[in-house]
C-alpha positions as CSV (number, residue, x, y, z in Angstrom):
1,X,-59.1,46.3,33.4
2,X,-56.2,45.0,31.0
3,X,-53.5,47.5,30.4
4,X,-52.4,48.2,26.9
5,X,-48.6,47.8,27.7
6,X,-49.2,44.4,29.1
7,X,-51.1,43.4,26.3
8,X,-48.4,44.6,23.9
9,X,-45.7,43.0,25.3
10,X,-47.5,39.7,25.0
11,X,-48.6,40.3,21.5
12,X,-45.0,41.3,20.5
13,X,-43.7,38.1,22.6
14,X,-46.3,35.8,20.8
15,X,-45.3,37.2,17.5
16,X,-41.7,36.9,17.7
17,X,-41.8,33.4,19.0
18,X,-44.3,32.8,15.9
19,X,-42.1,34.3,13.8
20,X,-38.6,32.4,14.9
21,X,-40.1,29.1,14.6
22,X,-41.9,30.0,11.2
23,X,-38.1,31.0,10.1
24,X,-36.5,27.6,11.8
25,X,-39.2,25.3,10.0
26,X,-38.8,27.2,6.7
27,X,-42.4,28.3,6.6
28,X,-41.7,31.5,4.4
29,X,-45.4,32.4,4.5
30,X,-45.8,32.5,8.0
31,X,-42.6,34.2,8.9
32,X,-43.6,37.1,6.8
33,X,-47.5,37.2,8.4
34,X,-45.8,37.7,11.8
35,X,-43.6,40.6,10.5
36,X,-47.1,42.3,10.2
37,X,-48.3,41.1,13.1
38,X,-45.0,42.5,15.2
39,X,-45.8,45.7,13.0
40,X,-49.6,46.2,13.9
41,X,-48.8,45.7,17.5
42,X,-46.3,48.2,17.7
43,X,-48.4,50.9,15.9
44,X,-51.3,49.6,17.9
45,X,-49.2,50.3,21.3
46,X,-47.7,54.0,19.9
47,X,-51.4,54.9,18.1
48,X,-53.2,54.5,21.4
49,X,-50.5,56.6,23.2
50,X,-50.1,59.2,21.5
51,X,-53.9,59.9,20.8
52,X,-54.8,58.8,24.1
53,X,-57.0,56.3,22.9
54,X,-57.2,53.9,26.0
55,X,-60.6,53.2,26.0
56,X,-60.8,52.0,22.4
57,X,-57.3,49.9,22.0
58,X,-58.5,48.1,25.0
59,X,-60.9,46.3,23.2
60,X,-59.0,46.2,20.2
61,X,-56.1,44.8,22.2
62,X,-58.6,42.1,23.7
63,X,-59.4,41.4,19.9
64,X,-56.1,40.9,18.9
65,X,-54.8,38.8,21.4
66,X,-57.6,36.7,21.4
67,X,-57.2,35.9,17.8
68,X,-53.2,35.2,18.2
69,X,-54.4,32.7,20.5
70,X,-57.2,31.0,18.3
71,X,-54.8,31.2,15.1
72,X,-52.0,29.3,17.1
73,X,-55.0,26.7,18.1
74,X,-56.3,26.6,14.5
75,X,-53.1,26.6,12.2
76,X,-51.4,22.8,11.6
77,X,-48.0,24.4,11.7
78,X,-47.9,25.7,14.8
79,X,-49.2,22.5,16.3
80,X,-46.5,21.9,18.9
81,X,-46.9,25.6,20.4
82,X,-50.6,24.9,21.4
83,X,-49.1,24.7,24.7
84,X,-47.9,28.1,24.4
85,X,-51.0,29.4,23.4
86,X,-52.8,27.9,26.5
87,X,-49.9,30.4,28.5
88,X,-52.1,33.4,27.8
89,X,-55.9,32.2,27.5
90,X,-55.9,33.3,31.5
91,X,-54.9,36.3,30.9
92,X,-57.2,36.9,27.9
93,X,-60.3,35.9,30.2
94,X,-59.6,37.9,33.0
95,X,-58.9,41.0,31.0
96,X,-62.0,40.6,28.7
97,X,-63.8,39.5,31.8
98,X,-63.0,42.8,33.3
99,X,-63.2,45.1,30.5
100,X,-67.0,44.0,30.4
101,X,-67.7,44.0,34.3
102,X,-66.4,47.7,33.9
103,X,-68.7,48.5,31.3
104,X,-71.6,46.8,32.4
105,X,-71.4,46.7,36.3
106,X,-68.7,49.5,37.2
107,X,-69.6,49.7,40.7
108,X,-69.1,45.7,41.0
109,X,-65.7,46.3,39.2
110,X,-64.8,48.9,41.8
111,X,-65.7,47.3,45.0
112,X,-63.9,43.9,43.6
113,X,-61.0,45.5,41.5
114,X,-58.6,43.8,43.9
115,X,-60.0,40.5,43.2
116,X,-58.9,41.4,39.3
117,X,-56.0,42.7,40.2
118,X,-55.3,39.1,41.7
119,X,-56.7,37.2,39.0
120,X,-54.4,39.1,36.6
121,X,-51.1,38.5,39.0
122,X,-52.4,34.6,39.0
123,X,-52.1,34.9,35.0
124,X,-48.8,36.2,35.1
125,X,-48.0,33.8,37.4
126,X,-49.5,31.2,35.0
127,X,-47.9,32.7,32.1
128,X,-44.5,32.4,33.4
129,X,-44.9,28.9,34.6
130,X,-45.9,28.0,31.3
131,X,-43.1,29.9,29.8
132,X,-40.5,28.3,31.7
133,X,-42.0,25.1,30.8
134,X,-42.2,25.7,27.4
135,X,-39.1,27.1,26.8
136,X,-37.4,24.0,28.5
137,X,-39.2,22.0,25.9
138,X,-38.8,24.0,22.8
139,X,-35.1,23.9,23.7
140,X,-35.1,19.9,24.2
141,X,-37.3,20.0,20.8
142,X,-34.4,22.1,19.2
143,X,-31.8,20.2,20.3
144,X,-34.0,16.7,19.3
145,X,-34.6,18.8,15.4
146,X,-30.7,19.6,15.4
147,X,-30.3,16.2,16.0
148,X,-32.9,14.5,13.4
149,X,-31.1,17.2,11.2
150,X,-27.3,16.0,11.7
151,X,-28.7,11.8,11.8
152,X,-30.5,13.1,8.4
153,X,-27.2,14.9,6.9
154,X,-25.5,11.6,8.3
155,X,-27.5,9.3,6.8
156,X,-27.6,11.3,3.0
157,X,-23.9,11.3,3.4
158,X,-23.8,7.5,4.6
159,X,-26.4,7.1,1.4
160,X,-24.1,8.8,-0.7
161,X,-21.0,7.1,0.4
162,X,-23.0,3.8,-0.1
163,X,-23.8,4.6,-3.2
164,X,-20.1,5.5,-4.6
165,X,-18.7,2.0,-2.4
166,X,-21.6,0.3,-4.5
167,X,-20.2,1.6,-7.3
168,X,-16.6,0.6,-6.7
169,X,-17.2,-2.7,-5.5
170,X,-19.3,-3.0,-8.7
171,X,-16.1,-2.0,-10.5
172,X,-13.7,-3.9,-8.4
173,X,-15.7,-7.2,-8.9
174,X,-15.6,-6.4,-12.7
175,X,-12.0,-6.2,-12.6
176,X,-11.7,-9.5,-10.4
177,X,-14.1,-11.1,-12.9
178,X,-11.8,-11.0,-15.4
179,X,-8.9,-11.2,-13.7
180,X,-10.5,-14.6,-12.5
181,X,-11.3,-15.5,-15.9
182,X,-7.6,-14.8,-16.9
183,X,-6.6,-16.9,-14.6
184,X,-8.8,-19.7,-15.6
185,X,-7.5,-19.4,-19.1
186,X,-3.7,-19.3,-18.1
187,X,-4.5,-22.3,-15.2
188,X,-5.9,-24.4,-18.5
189,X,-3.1,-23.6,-20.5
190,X,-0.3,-24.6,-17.9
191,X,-2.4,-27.7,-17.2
192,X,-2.2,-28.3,-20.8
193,X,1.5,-27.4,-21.0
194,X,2.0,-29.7,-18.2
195,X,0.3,-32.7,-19.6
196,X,2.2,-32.2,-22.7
197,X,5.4,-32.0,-20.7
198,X,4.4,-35.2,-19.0
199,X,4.2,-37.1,-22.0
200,X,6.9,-35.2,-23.4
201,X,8.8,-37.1,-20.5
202,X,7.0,-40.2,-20.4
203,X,8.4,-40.6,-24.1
204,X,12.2,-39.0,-23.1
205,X,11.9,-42.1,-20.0
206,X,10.6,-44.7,-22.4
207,X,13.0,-43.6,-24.8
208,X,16.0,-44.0,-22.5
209,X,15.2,-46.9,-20.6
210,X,14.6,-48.4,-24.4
211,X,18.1,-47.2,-25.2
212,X,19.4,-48.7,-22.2
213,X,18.1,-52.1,-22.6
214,X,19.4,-52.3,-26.4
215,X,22.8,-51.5,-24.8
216,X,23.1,-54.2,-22.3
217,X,21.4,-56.5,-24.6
218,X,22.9,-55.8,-28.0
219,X,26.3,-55.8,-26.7
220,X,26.5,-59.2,-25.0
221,X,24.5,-60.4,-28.5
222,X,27.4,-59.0,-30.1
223,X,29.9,-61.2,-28.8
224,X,27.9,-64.0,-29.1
225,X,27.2,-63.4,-32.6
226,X,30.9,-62.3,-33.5
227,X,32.1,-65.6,-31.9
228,X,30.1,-68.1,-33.0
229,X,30.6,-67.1,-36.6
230,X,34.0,-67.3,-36.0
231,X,34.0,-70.7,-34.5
232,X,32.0,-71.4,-37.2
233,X,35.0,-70.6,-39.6
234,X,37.2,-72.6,-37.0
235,X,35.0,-75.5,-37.6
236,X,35.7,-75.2,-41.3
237,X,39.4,-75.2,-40.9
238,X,39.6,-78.0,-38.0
239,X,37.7,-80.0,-41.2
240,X,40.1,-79.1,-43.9
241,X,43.2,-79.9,-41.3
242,X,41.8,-83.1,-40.6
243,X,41.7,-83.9,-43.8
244,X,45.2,-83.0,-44.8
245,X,45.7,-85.3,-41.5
246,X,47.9,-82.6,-39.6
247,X,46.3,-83.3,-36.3
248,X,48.1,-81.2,-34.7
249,X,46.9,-77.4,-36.1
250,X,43.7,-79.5,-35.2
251,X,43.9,-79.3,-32.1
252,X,45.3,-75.8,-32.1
253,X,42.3,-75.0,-33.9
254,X,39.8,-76.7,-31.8
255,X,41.1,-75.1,-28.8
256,X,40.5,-71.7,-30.1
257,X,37.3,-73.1,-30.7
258,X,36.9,-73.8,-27.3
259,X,37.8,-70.3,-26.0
260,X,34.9,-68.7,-28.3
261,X,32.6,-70.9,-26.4
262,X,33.5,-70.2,-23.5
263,X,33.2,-66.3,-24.2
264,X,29.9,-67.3,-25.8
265,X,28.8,-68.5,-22.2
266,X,30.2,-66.1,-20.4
267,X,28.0,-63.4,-22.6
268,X,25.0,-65.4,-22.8
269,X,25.1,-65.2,-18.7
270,X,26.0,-61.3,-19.0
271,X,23.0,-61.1,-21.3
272,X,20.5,-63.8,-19.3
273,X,21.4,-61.5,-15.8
274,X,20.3,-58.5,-17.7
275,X,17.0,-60.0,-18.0
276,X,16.3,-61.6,-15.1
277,X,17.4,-57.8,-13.4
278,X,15.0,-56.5,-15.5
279,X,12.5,-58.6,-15.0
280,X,12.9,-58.3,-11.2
281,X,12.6,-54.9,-11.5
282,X,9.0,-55.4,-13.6
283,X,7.5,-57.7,-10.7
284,X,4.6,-56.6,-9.1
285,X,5.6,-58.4,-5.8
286,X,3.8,-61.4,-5.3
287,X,5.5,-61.9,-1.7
288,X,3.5,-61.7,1.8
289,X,4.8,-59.8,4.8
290,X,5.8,-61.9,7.9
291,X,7.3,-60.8,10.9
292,X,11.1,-60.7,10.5
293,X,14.2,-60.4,12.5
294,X,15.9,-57.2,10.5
295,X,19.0,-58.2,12.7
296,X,19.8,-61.3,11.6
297,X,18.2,-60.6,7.8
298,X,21.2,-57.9,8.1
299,X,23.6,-60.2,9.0
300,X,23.0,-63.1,7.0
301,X,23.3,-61.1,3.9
302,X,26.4,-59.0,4.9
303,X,28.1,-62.1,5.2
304,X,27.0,-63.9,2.6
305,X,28.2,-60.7,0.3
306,X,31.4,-60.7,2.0
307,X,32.2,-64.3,1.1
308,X,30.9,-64.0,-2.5
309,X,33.6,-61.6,-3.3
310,X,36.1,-63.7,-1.5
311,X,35.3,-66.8,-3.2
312,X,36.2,-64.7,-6.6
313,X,39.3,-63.0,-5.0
314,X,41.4,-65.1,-2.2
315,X,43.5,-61.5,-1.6
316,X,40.6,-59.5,-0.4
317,X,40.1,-59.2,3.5
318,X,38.2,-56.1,4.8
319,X,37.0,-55.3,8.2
320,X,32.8,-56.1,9.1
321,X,31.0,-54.6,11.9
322,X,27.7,-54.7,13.1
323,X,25.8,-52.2,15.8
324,X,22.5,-54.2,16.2
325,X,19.6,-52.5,18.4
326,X,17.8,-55.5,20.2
327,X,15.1,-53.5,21.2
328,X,13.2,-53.5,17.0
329,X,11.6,-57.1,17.6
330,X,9.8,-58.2,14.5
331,X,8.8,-56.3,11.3
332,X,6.4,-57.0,9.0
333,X,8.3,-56.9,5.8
334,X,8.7,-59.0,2.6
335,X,11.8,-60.7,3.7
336,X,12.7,-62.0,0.1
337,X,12.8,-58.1,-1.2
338,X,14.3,-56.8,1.5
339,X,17.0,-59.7,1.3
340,X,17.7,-58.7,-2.3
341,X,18.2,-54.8,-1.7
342,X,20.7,-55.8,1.4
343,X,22.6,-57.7,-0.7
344,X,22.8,-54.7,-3.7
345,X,23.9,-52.3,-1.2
346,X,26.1,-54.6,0.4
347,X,27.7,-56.0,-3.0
348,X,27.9,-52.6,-3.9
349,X,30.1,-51.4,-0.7
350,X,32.2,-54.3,-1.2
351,X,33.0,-53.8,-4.6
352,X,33.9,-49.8,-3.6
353,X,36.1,-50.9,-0.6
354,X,38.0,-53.7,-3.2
355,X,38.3,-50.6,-6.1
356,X,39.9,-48.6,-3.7
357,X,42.5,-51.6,-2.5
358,X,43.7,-52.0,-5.7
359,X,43.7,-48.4,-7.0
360,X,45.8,-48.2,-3.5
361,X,48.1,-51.3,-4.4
362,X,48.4,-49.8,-8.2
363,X,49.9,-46.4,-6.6
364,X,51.9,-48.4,-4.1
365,X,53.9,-50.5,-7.1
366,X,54.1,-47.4,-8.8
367,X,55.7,-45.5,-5.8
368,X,58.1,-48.5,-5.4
369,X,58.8,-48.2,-9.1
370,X,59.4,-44.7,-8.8
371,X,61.3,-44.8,-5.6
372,X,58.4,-42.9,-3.8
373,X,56.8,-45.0,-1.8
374,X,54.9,-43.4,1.0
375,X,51.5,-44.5,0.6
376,X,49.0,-45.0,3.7
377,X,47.5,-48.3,5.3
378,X,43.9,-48.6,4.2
379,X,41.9,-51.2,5.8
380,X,38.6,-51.9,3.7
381,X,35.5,-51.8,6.3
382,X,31.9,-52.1,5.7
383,X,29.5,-51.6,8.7
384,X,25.6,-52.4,9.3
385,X,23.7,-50.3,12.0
386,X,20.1,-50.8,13.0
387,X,18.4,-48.6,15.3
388,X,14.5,-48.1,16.4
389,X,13.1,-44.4,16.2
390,X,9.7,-44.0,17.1
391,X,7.5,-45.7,14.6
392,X,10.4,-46.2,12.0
393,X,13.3,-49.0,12.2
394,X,16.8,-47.3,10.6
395,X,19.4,-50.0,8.7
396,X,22.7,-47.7,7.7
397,X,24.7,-49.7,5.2
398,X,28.3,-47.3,5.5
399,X,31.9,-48.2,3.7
400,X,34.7,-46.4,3.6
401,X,35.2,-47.4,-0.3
402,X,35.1,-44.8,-3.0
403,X,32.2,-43.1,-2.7
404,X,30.3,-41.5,-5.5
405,X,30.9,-38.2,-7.5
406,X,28.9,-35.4,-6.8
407,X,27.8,-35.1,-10.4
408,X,25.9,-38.3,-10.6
409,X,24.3,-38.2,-7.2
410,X,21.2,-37.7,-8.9
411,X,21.3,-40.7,-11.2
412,X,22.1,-43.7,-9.3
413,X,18.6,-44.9,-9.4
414,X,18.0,-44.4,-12.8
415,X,17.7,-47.7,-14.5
416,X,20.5,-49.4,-16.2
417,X,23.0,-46.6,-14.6
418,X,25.7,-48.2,-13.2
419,X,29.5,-46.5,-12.7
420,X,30.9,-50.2,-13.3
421,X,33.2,-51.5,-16.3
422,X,31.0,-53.0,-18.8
423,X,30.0,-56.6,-18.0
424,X,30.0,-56.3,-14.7
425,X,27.1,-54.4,-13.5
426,X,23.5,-53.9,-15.2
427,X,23.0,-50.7,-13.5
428,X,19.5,-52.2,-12.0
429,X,20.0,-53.3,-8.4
430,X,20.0,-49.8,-6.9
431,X,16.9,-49.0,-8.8
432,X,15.2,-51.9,-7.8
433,X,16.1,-51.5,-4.5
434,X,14.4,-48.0,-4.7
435,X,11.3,-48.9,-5.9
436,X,10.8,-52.2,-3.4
437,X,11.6,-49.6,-0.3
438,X,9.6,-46.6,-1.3
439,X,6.9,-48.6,-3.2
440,X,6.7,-52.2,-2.1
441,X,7.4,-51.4,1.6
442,X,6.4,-47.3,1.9
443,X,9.8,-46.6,3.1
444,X,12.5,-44.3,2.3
445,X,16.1,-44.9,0.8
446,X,18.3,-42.0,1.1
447,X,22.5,-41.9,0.4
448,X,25.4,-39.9,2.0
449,X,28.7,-40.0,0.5
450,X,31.8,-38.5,0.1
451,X,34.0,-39.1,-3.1
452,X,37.1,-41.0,-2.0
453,X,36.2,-41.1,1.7
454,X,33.1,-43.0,2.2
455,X,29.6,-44.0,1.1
456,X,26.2,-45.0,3.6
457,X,22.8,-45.5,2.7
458,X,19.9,-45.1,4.7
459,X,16.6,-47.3,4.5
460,X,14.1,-46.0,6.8
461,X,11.4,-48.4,7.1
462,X,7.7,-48.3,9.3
463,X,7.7,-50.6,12.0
């Protein structure tokens, strides 16, 4: 027979457990139904005590726990405590079971009331295993909801955080948009500004080499113009001499007449080497490259400077040495071009070394005019070196001359710049000497000097 207190502690058990996961699973309606059903239990349990009412709550008991069982079986939402349910349907058979054996057969129920009593231990037994699975997996479902629960909070808050980043990149990309498009505009206008500066210089660098070549042209024209019209005159007055028969002025006159031609040549030259400078410095180069000895190209023309200048001054002497590496072997240059910037930079040394021995000289009559004479030997030296670096061949042209101001550094390869006396420099041989190394051979020419102390250019070729 079932015992009311046994049956009452499972019914309060099954409610509570009802009622907790109705409460964790939000299902309001539910969670209040087993409020009632904890209620009815426990005045079920006191009713039948106090009134002694055994034999009637029995069945009722049966009743009730039969139907917590079918309404956990039946209802959706308590689908994962079916299991739970199945705990007590043992216990429900057996007690119905012998709750109608001691009705019906009481004498049967007597002599095998041990055999219940077993049965109903069994149940226990059954119920607790059951429990003790069940709770193991409604704890590792708990944990598992707690978990879904955080991954869901995690991912609203990832979904929110998307959202806002979304947002921001949206408004960052806006910003870059138009900061790009700024930048566009202001890239278009420099471009603009720089192609008007171009021009702007372009016309400055026409302008000035246009200026430059009136100069050296106009001013040997000058000369020529001045003296022939007054040779002309000359001519007049040789005539009217002549005529009077005073041979003499004649001749006085025609010899004048003869010293205005000679300055006519002379400035007809100045003005013919102008042109023929400039139109060096036009040419395209026309030249092949051949394999060429840079050694002796370097000699010949050192030389041949050297004994240029002494052919238009006997007093000059100066000092030439040569360092020549004979490992560079041939090098495919244009040996015309290359002849004609050796000979500019070697023209040039010489005529630096020859200013400073006479601006020497000068301060030496001077001191012995002065009675201060104390000036120091100087010795006029120019010097080639050639060396072999790699994939480059190195010509240093060096003279311990003049050298160049620091303030026009910049400028000696500017066309028709030239530090000389007019009439006798054009001002083109160093820029022509730039343009067939860096152009015509893909070179470099580069210059070291010291005002007063020394000069050496540099011409870096590729072997």
């Amino acid at each position: 027979m079932s015992t009311p207190f046994a049956a009452f502690i499972i019914s309060i058990i099954v409610s509570e457990r009802l009622r907790r996961y109705s409460k964790a699973y939000q299902l309001k309606q539910m969670e209040r139904l087993m409020r009632y059903a904890l209620v009815f239990s426990i005045l079920l349990f006191f009713v039948g005590g106090i009134f002694n009412l055994e034999s009637i709550t029995r069945w009722i008991w049966d009743a009730w726990l039969i139907s917590q069982v079918v309404f956990i079986l039946v209802q959706i939402e308590f689908r994962n405590l079916r299991m739970f349910a199945l705990a007590f349907i043992p216990y429900v058979a057996v007690a119905l079971v012998a709750d109608l054996t001691a009705v019906i057969a009481p004498d049967f129920f007597t002599g095998n009331e041990n055999y219940f009593k077993s049965a109903r231990m069994l149940s226990y037994m059954w119920m607790a295993a059951i429990w003790f699975s069940q709770n193991r997996q409604h704890k590792a479902t708990e944990k598992e909801r707690i978990r879904r629960q955080k991954e869901d909070e995690l991912n609203r808050a990832i979904a929110l955080r998307k959202v806002e980043l979304e947002g921001l990149v949206t408004e960052r990309t806006a910003e870059l948009t138009q900061q790009k498009e700024e930048l566009e505009h202001t890239l278009a206008e420099l471009r603009n500004a720089q192609t008007q500066l171009i021009q702007a210089e372009k016309m400055a660098s026409l302008g000035e080499l246009t200026a430059g070549i009136a100069h050296e042209i106009q001013n040997p024209l000058n000369f020529v113009n001045n003296f022939s019209e007054l040779s002309l005159e000359l001519i007049v007055e040789m005539k009217e001499e002549l005529t009077r028969g005073d041979s003499e002025e004649a001749m006085a006159i025609a010899d004048d007449i003869l010293g205005n031609l000679e300055k006519i040549n002379q400035h007809g030259k100045r003005a013919d080497a102008t042109v023929k400078g400039m139109l060096l410095h036009s040419r395209t180069g026309t030249g092949t490259k051949e394999p060429t000895n840079i050694n002796a190209l370097a000699d010949e023309y050192l030389r041949l400077s050297y004994h240029g200048l002494r052919a238009k001054d006997k007093s000059f002497n100066a000092r030439l040495v040569n360092d020549f590496d004979q490992h560079i072997g041939l090098v495919n240059v244009i040996p015309q071009d290359l002849g004609r910037v050796l000979l500019n930079l070697f023209t040039n040394a010489f005529y630096a070394v020859n200013k400073k021995r006479l601006e020497i000289i000068g301060e030496e009559v001077k001191g012995i005019a002065e009675g201060l004479s104390d000036a120091k030997p100087y010795e006029p030296e120019v010097s080639v070196v050639t060396k072999k670096h790699g994939k480059h061949v190195e010509i240093r042209i060096r003279d311990n001359g003049t050298g160049i101001p620091a303030g026009i550094v910049d400028k000696i390869y500017q066309p028709f710049f030239t530090t000389k006396p007019s009439g006798e420099g054009t001002g083109l041989g160093l820029s022509l000497s730039f343009d067939i190394i860096t152009k015509g051979c893909g070179g470099e020419l580069k210059v070291d000097t010291r005002e007063g102390e020394y000069t050496e250019f540099l011409i870096r070729l590729p072997v």
